[in-house]
TITINU-651012 format. One record per residue: residue in one letter; x, y, z of N, C-alpha, C, CB in turn. Coordinates in steps of 0.001 Angstrom, whole numbers. Glycine has a CB too. Example, Ala and Ser with C-alpha at 12.3 -4.5 7.8 and 13.67 -1.06 7.14 Angstrom:
TITINU-651012
+---+---------+---------+---------+---------+---------+---------+---------+---------+---------+---------+---------+---------+
! r !     nxx !     nyy !     nzz !    caxx !    cayy !    cazz !     cxx !     cyy !     czz !    cbxx !    cbyy !    cbzz !
+---+---------+---------+---------+---------+---------+---------+---------+---------+---------+---------+---------+---------+
! A !   13190 !   -5690 !    7800 !   12300 !   -4500 !    7800 !   13200 !   -3300 !    7800 !   11308 !   -4473 !    9046 !
! S !   12850 !   -2250 !    7080 !   13670 !   -1060 !    7140 !   12900 !      30 !    7870 !   14084 !    -598 !    5725 !
+---+---------+---------+---------+---------+---------+---------+---------+---------+---------+---------+---------+---------+
***
This chain:
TITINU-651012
+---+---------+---------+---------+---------+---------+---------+---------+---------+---------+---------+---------+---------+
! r !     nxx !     nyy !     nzz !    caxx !    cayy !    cazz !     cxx !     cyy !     czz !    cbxx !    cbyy !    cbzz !
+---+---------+---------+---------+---------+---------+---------+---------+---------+---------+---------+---------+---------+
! X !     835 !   -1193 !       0 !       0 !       0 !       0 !     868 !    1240 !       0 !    -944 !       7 !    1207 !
! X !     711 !    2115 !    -872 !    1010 !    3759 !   -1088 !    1446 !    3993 !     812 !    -904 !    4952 !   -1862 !
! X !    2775 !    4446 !     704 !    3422 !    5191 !    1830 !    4174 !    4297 !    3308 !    2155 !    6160 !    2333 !
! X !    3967 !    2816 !    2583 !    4443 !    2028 !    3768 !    6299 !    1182 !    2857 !    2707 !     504 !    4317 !
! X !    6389 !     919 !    4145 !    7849 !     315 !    4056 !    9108 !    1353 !    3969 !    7914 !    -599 !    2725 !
! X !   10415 !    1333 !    3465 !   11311 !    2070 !    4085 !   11392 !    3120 !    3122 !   12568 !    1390 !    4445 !
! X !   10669 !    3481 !    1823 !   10854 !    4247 !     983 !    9540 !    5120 !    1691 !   10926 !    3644 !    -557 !
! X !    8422 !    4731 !    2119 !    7057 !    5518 !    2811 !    7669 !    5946 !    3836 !    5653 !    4671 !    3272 !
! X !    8493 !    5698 !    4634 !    8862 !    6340 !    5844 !    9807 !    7881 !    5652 !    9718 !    5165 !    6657 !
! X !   10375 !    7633 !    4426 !   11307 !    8487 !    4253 !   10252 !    9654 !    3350 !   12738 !    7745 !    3483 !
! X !    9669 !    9293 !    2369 !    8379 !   10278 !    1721 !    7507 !   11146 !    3017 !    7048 !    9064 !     804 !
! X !    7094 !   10332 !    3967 !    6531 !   11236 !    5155 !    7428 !   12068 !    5514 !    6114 !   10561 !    6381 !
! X !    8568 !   11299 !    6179 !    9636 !   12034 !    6961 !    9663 !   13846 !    5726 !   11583 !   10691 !    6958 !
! X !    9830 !   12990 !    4946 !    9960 !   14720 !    3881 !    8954 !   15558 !    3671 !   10268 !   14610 !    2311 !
! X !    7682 !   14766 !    3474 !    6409 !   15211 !    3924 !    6131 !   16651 !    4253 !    6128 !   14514 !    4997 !
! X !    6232 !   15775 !    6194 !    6514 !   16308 !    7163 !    7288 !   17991 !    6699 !    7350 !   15187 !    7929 !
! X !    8163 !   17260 !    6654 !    9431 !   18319 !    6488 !    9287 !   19821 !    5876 !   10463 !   17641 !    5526 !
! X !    8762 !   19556 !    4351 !    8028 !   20178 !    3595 !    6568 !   21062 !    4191 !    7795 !   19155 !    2691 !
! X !    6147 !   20540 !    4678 !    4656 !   20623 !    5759 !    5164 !   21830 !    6615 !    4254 !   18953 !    6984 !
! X !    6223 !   21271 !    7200 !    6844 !   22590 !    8232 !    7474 !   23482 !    7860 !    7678 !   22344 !    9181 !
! X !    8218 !   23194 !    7156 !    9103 !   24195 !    6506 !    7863 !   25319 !    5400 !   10496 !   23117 !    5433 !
! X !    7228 !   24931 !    5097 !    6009 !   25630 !    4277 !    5597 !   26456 !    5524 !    4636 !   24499 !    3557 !
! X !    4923 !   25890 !    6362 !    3991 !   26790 !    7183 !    5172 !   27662 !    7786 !    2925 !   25937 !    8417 !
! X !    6214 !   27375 !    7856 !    7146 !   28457 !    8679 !    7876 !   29449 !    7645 !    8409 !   27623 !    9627 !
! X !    7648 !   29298 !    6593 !    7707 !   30695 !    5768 !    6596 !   31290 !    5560 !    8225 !   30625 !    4488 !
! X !    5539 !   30790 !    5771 !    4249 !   31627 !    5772 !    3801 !   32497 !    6414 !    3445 !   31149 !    5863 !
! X !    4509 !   32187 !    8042 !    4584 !   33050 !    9076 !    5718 !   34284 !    8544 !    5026 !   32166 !   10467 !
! X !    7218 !   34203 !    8016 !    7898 !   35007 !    8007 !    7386 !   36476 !    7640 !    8724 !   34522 !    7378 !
! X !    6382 !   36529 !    6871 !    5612 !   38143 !    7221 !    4983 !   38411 !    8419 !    4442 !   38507 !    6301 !
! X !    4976 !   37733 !    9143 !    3609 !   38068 !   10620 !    4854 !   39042 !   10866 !    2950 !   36464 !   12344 !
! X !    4342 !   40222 !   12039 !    4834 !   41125 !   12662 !    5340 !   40506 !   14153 !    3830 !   42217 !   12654 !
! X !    6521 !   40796 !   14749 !    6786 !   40471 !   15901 !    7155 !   38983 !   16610 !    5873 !   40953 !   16331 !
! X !    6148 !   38211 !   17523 !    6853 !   37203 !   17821 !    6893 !   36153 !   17166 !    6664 !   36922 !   18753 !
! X !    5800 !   36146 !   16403 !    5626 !   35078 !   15230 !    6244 !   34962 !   13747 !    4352 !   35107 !   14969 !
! X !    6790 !   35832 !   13623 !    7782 !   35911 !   12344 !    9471 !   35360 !   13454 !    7793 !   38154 !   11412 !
! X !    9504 !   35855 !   14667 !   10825 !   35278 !   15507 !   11345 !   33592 !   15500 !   10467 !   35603 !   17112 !
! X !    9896 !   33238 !   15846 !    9751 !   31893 !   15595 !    9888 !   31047 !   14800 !    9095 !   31672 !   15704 !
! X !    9146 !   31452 !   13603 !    9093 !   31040 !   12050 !   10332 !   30959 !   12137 !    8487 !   31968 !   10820 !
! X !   11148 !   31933 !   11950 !   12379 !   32277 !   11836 !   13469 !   31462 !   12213 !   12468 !   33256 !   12370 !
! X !   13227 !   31140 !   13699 !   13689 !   30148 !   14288 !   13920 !   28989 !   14286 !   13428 !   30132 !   14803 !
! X !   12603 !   28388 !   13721 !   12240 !   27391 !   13531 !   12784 !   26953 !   11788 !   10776 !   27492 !   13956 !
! X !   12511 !   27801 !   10980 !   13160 !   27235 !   10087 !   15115 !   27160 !    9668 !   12373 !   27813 !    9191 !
! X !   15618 !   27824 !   10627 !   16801 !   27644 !   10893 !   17198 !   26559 !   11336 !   17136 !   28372 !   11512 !
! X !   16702 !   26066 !   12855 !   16645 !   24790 !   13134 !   16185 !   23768 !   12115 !   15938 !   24727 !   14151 !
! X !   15252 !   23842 !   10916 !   15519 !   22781 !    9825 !   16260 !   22691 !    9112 !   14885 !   22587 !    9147 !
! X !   16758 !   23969 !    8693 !   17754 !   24121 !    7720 !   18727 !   23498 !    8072 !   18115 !   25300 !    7424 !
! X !   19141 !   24044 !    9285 !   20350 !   23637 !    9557 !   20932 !   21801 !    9509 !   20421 !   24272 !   10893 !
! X !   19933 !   21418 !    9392 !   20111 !   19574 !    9965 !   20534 !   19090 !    8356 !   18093 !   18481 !   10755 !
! X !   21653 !   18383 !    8873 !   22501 !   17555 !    7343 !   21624 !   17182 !    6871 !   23564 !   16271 !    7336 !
! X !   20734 !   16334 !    7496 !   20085 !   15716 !    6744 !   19184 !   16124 !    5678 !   19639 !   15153 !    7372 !
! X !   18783 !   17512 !    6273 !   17336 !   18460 !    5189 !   18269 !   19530 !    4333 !   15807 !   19731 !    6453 !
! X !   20035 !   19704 !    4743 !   20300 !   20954 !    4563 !   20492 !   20280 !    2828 !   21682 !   21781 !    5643 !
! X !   20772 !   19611 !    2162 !   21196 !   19816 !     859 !   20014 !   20344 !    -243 !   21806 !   18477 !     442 !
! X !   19109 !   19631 !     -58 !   17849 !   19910 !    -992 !   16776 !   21268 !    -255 !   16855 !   18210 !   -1097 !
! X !   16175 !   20967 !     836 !   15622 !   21882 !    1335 !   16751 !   23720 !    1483 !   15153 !   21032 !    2733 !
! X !   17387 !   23415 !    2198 !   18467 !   24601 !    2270 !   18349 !   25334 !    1066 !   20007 !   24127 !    2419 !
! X !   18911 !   24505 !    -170 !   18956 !   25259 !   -1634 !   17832 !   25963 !   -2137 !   19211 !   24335 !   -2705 !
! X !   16685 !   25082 !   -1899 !   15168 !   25535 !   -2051 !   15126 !   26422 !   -1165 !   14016 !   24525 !   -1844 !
! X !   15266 !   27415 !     -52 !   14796 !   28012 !     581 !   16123 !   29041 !     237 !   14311 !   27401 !    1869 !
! X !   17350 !   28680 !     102 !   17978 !   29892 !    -824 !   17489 !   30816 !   -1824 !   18806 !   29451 !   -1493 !
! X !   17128 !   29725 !   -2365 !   16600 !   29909 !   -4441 !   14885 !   31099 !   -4142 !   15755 !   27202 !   -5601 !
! X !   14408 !   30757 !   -2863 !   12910 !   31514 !   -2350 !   13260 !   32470 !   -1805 !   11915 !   30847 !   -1366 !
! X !   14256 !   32546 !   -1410 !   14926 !   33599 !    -542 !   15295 !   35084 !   -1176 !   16249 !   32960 !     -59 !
! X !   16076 !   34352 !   -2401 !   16101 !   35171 !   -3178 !   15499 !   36324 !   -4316 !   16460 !   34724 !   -3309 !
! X !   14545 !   34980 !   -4560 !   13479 !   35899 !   -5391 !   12605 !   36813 !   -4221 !   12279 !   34777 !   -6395 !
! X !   12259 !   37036 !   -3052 !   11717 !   37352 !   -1697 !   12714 !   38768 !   -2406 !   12119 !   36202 !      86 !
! X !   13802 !   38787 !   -2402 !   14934 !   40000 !   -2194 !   14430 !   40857 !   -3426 !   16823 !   39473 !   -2331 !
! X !   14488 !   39877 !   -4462 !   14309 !   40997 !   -6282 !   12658 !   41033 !   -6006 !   14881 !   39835 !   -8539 !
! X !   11761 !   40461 !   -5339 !   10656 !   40757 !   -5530 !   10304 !   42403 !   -5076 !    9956 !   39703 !   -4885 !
! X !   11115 !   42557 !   -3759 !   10945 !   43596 !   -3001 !   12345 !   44561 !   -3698 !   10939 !   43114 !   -1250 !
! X !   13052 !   44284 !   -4047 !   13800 !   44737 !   -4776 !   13356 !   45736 !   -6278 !   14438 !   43612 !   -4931 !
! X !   12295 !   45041 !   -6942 !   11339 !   45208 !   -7862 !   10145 !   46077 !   -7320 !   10923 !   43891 !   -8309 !
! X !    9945 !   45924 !   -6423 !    8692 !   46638 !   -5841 !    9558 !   48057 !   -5330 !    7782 !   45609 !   -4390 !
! X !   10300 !   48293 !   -5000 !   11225 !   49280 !   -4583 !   11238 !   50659 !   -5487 !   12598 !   48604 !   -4593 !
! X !   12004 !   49881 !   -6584 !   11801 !   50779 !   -7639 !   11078 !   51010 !   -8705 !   12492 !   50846 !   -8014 !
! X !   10219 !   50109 !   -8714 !    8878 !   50735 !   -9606 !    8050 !   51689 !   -8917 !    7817 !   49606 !  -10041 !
! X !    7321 !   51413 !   -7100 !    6574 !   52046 !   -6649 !    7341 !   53720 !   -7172 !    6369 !   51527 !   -5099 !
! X !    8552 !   54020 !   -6796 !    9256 !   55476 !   -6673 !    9164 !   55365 !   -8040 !   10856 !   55810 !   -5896 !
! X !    9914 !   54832 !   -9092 !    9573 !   55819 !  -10155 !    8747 !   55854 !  -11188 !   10398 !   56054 !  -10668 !
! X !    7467 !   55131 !  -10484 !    6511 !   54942 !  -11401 !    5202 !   55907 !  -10565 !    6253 !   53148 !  -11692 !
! X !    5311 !   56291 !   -9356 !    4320 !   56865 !   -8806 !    3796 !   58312 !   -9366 !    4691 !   56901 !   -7529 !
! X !    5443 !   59012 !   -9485 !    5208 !   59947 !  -10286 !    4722 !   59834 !  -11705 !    6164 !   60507 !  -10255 !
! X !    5241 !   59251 !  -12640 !    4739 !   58730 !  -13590 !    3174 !   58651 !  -13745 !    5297 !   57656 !  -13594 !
! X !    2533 !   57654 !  -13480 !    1507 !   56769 !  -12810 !     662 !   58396 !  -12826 !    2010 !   55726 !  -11011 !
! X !     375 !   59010 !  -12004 !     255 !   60224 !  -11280 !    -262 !   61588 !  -12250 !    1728 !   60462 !  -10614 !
! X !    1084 !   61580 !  -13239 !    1276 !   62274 !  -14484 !    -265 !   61898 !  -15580 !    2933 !   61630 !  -15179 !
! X !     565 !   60784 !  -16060 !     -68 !   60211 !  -16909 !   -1486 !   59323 !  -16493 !     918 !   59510 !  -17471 !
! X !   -2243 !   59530 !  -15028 !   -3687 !   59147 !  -14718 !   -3806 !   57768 !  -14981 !   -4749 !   59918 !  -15534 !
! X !   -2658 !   56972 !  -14459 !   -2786 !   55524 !  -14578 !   -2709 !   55126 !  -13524 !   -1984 !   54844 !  -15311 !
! X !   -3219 !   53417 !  -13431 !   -3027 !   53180 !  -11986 !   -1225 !   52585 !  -11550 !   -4334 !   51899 !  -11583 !
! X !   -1284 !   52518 !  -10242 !    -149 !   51638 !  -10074 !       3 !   50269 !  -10263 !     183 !   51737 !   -9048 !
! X !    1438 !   49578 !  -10007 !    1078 !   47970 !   -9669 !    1270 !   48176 !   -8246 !    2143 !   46609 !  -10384 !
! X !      95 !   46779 !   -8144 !    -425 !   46922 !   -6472 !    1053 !   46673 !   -5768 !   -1822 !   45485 !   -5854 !
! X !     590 !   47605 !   -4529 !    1962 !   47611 !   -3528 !    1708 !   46453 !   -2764 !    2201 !   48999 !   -2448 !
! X !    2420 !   45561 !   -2146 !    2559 !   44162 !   -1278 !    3121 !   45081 !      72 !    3900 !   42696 !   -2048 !
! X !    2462 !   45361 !    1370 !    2652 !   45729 !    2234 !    3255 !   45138 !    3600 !    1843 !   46103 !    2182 !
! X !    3149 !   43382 !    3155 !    4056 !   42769 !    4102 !    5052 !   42310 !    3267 !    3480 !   41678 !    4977 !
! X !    5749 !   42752 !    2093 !    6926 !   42103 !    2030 !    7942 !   42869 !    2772 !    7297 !   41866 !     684 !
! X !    7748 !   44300 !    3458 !    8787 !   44645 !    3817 !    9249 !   43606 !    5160 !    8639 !   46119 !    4018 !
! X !    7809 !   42862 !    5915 !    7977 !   42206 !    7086 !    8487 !   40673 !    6381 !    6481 !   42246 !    8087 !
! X !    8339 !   40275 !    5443 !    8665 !   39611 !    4656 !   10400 !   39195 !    4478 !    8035 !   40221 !    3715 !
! X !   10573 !   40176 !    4018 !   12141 !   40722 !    3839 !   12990 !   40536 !    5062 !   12203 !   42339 !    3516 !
! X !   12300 !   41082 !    6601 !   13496 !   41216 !    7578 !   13094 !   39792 !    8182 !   13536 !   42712 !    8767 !
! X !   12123 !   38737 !    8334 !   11572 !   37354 !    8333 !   13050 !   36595 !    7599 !    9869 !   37214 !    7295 !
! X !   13137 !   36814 !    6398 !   13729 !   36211 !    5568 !   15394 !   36434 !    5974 !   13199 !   36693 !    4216 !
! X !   15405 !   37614 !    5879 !   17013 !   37881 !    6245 !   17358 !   37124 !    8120 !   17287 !   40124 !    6202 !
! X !   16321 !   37571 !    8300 !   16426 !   36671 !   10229 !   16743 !   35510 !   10100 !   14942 !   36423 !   11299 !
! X !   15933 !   35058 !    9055 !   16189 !   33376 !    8876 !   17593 !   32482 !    8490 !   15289 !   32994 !    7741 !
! X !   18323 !   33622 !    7743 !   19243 !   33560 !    6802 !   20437 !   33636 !    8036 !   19123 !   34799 !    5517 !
! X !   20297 !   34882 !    8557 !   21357 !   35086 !    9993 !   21346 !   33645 !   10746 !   20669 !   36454 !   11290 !
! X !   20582 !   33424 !   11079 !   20103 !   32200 !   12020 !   20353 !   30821 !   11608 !   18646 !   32228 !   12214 !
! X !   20678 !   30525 !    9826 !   20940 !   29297 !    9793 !   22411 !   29717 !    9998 !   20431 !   28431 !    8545 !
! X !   23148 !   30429 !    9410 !   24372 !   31169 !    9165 !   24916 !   30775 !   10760 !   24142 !   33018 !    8679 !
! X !   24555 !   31121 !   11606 !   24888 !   31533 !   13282 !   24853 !   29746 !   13509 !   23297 !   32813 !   14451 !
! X !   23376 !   29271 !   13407 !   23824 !   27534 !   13929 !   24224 !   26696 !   13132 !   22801 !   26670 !   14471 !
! X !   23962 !   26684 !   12167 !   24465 !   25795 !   11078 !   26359 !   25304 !   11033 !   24013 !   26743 !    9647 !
! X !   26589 !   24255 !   10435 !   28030 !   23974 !   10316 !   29102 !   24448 !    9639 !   28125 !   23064 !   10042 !
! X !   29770 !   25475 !    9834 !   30452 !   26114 !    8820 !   30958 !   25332 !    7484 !   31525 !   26667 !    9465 !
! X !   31388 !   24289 !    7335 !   31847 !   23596 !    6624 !   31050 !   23090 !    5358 !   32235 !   22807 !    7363 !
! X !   29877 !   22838 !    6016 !   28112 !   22680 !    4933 !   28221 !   23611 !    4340 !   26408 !   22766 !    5586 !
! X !   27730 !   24760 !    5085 !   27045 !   25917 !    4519 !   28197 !   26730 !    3288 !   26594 !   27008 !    5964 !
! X !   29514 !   26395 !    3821 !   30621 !   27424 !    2936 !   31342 !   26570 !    1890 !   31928 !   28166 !    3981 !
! X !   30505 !   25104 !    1933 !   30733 !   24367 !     692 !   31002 !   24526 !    -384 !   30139 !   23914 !     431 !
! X !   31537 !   23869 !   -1572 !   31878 !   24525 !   -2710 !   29771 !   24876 !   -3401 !   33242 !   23174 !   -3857 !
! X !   29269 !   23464 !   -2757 !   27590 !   23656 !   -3533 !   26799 !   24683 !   -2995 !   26539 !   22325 !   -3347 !
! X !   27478 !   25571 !   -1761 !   26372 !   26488 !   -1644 !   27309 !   27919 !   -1490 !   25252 !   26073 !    -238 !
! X !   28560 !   27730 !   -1831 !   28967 !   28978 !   -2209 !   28135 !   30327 !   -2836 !   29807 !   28625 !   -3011 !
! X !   28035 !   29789 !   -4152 !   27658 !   30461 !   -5156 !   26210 !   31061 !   -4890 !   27772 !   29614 !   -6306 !
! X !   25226 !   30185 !   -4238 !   24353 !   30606 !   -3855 !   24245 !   31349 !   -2231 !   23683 !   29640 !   -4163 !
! X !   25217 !   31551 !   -1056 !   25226 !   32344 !    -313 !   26115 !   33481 !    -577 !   25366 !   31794 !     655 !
! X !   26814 !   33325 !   -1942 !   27124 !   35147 !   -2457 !   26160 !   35666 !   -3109 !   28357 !   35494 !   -3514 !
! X !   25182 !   35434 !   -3704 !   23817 !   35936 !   -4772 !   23132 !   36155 !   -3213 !   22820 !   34436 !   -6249 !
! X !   22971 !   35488 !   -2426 !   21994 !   35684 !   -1311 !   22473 !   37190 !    -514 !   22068 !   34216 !    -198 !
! X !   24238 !   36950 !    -336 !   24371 !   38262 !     655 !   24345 !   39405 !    -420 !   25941 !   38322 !    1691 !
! X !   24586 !   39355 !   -1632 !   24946 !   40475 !   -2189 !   23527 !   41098 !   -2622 !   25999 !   40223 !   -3327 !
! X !   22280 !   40196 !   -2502 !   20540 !   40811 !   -2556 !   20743 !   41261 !   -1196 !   18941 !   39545 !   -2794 !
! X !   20868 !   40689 !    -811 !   20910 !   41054 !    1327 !   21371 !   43232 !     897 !   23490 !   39499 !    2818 !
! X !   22581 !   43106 !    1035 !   23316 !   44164 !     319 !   22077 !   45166 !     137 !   24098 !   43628 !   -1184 !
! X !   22127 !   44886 !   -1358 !   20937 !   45784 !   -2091 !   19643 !   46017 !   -1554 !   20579 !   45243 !   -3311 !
! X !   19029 !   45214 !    -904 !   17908 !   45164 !     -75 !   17944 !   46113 !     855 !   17738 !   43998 !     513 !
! X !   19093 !   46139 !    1576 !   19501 !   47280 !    2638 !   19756 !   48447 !    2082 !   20686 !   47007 !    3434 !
! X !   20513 !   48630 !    1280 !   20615 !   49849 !     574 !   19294 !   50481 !    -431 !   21839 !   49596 !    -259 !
! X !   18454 !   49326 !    -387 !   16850 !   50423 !    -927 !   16264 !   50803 !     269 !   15371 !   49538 !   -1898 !
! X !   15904 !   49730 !    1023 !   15619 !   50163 !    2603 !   16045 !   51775 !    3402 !   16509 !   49012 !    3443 !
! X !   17648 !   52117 !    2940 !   17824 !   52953 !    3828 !   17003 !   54382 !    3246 !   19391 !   53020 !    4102 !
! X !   17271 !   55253 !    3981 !   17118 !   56480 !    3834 !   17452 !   57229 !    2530 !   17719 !   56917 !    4762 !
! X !   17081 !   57940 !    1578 !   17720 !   58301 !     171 !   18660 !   59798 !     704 !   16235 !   58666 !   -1275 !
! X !   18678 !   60269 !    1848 !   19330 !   61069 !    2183 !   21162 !   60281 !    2800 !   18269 !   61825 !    3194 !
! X !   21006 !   59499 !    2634 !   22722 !   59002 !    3315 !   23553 !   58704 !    2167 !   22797 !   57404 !    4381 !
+---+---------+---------+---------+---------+---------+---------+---------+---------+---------+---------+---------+---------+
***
């Protein structure tokens, strides 16, 4: 029967895995203690050898687009508002929790970074993808700040 014996144990086990790891990026927009958690919590998955090769990458690869999404939303809202404004068109809709979104995501990122095994994480296979990650990190902060600094 569908899901039994040692190949069903391991499909749940990932399941599972998947199951949690889903609902705990879903939280990463909530405001306050529940984005902490999320946060938390998906660090503590990440981090485990066992989930970090496939899951880890997948939550890189989400991570990222999270960065150009808000990255994208950054600079269209500014220089399309005026625009937009001018020319009596509407905007594209603004997403108001990705900014909670964004610092969820980067928390998460600190947090596998902080418990995780140096040796995993600074691998030759996830090199490439934790320089694309810090260098959105980067840019993310620098739309974030102030246009006066």
């Amino acid at each position: 029967s569908h899901g039994e014996g040692e190949g069903g144990d391991d499909t749940k086990a990932t399941t599972l895995a998947s199951s949690i790891l889903s609902t705990s990026r879903s939280h990463l927009s909530d405001p306050g203690p529940t984005r902490d958690a999320a946060a938390a919590c998906l660090a503590s998955l990440l981090s485990r050898p066992d989930l970090e090769s496939h899951h880890l990458e997948e939550f890189a690869h989400w991570s990222h687009g999270v960065m150009d999404r808000y990255l994208h939303q950054q600079q269209h809202h500014t220089t399309r508002a005026a625009t937009a404004t001018a020319a009596g068109t509407a905007l594209e809709p603004y997403d108001p929790k990705l900014p909670l979104l964004i610092i969820g995501t980067v928390q998460t990122l600190a947090q596998i970074y902080k418990s995780g095994t140096r040796s995993n994480l600074m691998g030759e296979r996830h090199l490439i993808t934790v320089e694309r990650l810090w260098t959105s990190a980067i840019l993310v902060a620098d739309a974030a700040a102030p246009s006066g600094r």
